[in-house]
Backbone bond lengths (Angstrom), bond angles and torsions (degrees), N, CA, C in turn:
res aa  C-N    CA-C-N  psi(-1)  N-CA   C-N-CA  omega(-1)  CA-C   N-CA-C  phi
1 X - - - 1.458 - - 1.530 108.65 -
2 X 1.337 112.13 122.52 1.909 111.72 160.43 1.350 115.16 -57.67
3 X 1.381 96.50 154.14 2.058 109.42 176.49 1.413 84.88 -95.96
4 X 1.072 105.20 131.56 1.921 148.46 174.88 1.504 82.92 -66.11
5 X 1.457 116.84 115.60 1.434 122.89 172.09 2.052 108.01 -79.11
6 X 1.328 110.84 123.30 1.398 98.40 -178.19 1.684 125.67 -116.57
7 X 1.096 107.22 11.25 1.233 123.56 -175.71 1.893 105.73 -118.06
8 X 1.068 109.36 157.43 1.858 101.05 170.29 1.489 105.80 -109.16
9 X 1.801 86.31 161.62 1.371 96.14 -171.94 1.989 121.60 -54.52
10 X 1.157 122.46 -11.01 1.334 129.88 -163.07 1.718 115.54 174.42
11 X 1.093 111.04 173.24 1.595 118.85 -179.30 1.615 112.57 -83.53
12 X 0.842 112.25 140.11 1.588 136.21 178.40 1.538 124.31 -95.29
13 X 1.465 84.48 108.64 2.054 93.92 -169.15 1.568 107.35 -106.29
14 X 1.018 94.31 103.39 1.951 113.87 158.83 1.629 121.26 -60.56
15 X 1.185 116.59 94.11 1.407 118.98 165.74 2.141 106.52 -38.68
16 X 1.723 107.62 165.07 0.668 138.49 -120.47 1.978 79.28 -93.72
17 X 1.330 165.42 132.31 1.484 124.91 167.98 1.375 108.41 -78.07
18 X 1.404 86.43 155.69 1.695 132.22 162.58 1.148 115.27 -32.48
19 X 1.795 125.31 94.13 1.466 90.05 172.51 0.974 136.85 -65.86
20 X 1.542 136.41 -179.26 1.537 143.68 -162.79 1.725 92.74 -77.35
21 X 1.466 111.90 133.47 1.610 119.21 160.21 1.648 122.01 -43.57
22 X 1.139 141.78 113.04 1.490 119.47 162.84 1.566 97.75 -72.01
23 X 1.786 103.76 172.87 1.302 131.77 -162.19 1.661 80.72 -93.38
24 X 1.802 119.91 148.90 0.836 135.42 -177.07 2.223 83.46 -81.00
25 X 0.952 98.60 140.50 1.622 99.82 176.27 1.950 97.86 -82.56
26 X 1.299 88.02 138.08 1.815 117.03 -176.97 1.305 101.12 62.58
27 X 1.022 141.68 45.87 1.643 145.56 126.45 1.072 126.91 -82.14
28 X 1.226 107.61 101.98 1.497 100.68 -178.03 1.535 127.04 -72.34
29 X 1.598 113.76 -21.35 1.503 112.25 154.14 1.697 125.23 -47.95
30 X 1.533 112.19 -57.87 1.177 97.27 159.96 1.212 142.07 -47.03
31 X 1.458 124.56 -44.57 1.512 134.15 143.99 0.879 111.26 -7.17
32 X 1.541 114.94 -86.57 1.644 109.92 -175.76 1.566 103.89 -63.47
33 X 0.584 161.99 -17.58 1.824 149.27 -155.82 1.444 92.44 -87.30
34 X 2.134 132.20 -36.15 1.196 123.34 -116.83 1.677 68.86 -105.58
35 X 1.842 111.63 -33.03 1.551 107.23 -163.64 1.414 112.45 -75.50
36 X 1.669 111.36 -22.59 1.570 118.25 -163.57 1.568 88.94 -83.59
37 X 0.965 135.84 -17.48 1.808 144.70 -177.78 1.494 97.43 -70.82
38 X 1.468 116.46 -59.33 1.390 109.69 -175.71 1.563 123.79 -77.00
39 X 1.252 106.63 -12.50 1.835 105.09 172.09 1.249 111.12 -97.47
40 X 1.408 131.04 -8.71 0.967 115.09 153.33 1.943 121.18 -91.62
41 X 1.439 111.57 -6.77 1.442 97.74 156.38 1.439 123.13 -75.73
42 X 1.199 112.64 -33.34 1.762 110.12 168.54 1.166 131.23 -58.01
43 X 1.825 93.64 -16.43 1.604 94.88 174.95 1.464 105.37 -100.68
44 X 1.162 117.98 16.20 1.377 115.38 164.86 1.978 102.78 83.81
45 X 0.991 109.70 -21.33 1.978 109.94 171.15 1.357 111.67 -64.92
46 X 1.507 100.69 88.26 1.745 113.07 176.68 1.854 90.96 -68.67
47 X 0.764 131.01 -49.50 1.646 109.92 -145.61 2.013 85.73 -82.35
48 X 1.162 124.38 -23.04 1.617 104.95 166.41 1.506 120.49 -68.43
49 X 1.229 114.43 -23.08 1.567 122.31 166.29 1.600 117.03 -58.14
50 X 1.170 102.79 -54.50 1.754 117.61 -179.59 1.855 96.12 -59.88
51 X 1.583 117.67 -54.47 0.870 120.49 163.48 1.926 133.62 -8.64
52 X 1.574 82.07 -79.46 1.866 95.98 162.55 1.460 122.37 -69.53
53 X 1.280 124.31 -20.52 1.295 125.72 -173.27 1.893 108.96 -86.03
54 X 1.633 111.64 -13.28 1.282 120.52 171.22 1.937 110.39 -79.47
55 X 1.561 88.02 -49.55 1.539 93.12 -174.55 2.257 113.05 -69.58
56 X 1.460 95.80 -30.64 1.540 95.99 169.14 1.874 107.88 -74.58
57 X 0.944 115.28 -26.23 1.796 101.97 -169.00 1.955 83.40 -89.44
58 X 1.414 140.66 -37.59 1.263 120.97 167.98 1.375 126.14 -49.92
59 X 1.363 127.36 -44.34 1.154 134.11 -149.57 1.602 108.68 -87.39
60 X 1.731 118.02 -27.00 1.057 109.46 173.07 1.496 140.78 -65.45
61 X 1.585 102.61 -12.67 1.381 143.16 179.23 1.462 121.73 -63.93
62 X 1.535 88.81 -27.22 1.752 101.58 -156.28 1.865 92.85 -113.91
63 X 0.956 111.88 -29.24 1.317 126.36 -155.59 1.776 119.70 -107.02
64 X 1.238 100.26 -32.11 1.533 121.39 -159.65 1.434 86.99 -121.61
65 X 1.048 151.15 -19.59 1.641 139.32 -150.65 1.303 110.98 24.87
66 X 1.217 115.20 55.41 1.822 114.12 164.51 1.366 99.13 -85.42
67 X 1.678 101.19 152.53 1.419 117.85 -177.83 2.077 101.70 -61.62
């Protein structure tokens, strides 16, 4: 039988976060993405926040042709 390793090999480094996307100004998709971001921070649902902040840094790409 192997010994069940229980410790890890080394320490674990987390880059720096991402800041939050701004709303491309006069989009109204972003709009909504920037307001549905803030009702769900008031409601305290961090991972729906991260949520909108994936779909706003996608959408400008597709939509906006930013580099």
């Amino acid at each position: 039988m192997t010994e069940q390793q229980k410790l890890m090999d080394g320490p674990v480094y987390l880059g720096m976060p991402v800041p939050e996307p701004d709303p491309v100004p006069g989009c109204e998709k972003c709009a909504r993405l920037a307001d549905e971001r803030e009702r769900w921070r008031k409601a305290g649902d961090d991972t729906r926040v991260s949520d909108c902040n994936v779909w706003m840094r996608r959408h400008p790409k597709h939509e906006h042709r930013l580099p």
